[in-house]
C-alpha positions, 0 to 999 in steps of 0.5 A: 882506343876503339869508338865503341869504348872511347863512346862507353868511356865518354857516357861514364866521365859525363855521368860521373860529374853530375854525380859528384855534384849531386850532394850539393844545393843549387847555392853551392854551386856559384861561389869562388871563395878564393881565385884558386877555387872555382865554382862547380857550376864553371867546372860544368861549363867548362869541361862541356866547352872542352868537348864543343871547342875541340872536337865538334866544332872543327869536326861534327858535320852542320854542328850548331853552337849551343850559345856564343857566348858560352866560349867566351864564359867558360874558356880557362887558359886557352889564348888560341880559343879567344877571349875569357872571363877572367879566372878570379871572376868567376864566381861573379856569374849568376847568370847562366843559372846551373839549369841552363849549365845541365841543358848544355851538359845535355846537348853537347852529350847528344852531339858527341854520342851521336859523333861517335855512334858513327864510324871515326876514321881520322885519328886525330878526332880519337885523340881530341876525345880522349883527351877531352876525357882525360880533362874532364876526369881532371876537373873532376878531381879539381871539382872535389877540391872546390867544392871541399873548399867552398863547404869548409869555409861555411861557418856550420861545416855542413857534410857533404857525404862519405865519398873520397876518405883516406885509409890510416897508414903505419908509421913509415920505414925506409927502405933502400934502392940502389944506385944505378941508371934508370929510365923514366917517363912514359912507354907503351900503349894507353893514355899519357899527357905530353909532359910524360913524354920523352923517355930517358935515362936518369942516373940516381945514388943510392937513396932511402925511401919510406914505404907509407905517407906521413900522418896527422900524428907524426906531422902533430908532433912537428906542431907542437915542437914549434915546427911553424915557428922555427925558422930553420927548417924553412925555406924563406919563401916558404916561411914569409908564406906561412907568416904573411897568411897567419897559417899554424898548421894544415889547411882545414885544421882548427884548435876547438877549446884545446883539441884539434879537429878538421873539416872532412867531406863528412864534416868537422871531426876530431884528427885521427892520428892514423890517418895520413896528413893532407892539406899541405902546402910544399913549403909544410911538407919541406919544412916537415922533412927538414924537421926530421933531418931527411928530404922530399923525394924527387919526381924520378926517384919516387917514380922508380921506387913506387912500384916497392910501395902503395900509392894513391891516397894523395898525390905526393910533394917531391923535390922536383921543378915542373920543367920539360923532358928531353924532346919535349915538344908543345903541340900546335894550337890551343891543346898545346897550351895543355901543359907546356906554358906551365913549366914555371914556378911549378912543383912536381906532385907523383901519385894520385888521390882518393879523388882522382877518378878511376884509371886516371893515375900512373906511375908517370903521371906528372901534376903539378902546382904551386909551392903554395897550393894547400886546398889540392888532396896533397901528403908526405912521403920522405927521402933520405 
């Protein structure tokens, strides 16, 4: 990407997360309702460090630190970077307030604009900002995940606004791909993460894929057919999960006098049927598939059939482990520790959400969370 346009897209992406906070009052800003969640006021902070760590620190000629301690507070995983306050912490600092939170926002843009409004001819600072980019367009997405949380566990459900609301969806048909030996992974020019790369042949059977997600009336009639508590369509992971957490149904759901409702960004509302179900766990989603006599997808299956069907209303458990591609190879130093160290006790998620930020999505793009992960924007597609 050429200076000018990495600048045009650096200005955007900054923009573009004040403004998702921008429905929120100073006091929304702090919690940290469960260690999974982390309040905006850190994701703030941290996606301002990415770029002050990683780019201008080792780069900007007679760059001044900001505040030393800010690396220490807003650092997330990075060993190589020092030291960290701890992830589940996190909502524990009152200090510093949101204020001085935008003034770093502000001098760390005037810094990289100012990089930037120069002539870059080391490549490897074009990479750092791109990625510093693409990280940020991600914790915008983990922002709106948050920040749902946090206002869906007040006790008023207060409305955020109408941003990021999925569209109904039909019931789904399967549709046949055929058997053959197919190549996966990421080729050509654009941006791609590490753990796209390491493209290969993969060798499929025929399988049968459905051409829209599953809806909250479909996943209903797994509810009221006692899907929760029969226990042979889960996994025993999954099943002490749901009975060690007491959970009913998906995240966010509540049986009011009878009827069920959910809370959306818009507020608590009656379930529309047409809309596709969310919120869900891979356990849920697996135990759902199982109900209906069929299975999740895998990652490579569902990256070979997506072209055949619309995607990115929610990102879409597959049946897939997060591991490494063939010659996957973990990049020196903290940016090394992007991905790599993850390909463990992770599932693979393919697609992309209402929350994820433009251009950010791809047919290779590989997420990934824990089987348990419920407050990310996640859906069923099924598989036969």
């Amino acid at each position: 990407m050429k200076t000018a346009d990495l600048l045009h897209q650096f200005q955007l992406t900054r923009t573009h997360t004040e403004q998702i906070c921008e429905p929120l009052e100073i006091e929304d800003y702090i919690p940290q309702p469960i260690a999974d969640v982390s309040p905006p006021k850190w994701h703030l902070g941290h996606t301002t460090w990415f770029f002050e760590q990683f780019i201008l620190v080792p780069f900007a000629k007679n760059y001044q630190i900001y505040h030393e301690d800010f690396a220490f507070l807003f650092n997330s995983y990075y060993n190589h970077a020092g030291k960290r306050v701890l992830r589940p912490n996190r909502g524990l600092m009152s200090r510093p307030p949101v204020r001085e939170v935008m003034k770093y926002r502000a001098y760390i843009s005037e810094a990289m604009v100012d990089l930037l409004n120069n002539p870059i001819e080391n490549p490897e600072i074009l990479e750092r900002i791109e990625l510093g980019i693409n990280h940020e367009q991600q914790h915008q997405e983990l922002l709106i995940y948050d920040l749902k949380y946090i206002l869906g566990y007040q006790p008023t459900f207060p409305v955020y606004g109408s941003a990021f609301q999925t569209n109904e969806t039909s019931r789904g048909k399967l549709f046949k791909v055929p058997e053959g030996l197919y190549e996966v992974g990421f080729e050509g020019s654009g941006f791609s993460y590490d753990n796209e790369h390491g493209r290969h042949k993969v060798f499929l059977e025929e399988f049968e894929i459905s051409d829209q997600l599953v809806s909250n009336g479909e996943y209903l009639e797994f509810i009221e057919a006692g899907g929760y508590e029969n226990f042979d369509y889960w996994l025993d992971e999954g099943l002490s999960f749901i009975r060690n957490e007491g959970i009913k149904a998906p995240l966010y759901w509540h049986l009011i006098e009878g009827e069920w409702q959910h809370y959306t960004l818009s507020g608590l509302q009656k379930i529309n049927p047409e809309l596709p179900v969310q919120h869900v766990s891979y356990y849920e989603a697996q135990a759902y598939a199982a109900w209906k006599g069929l299975r999740l997808p895998s990652e490579f299956e569902w990256e070979i059939a997506s072209e055949k069907f619309d995607w990115g209303q929610l990102w879409e458990w597959t049946g897939s482990a997060y591991l490494p591609y063939p010659r996957f190879k973990k990049a020196p130093g903290a940016l090394g520790e992007y991905n790599g160290k993850f390909m463990v006790n992770q599932q693979v998620l393919r697609g992309a959400s209402v929350a994820t930020a433009t251009g950010h999505s791809r047919p290779t793009y590989r997420n990934f969370f824990h089987p348990a992960a419920r407050w990310i924007f996640s859906g069923i597609r099924l598989a036969k």
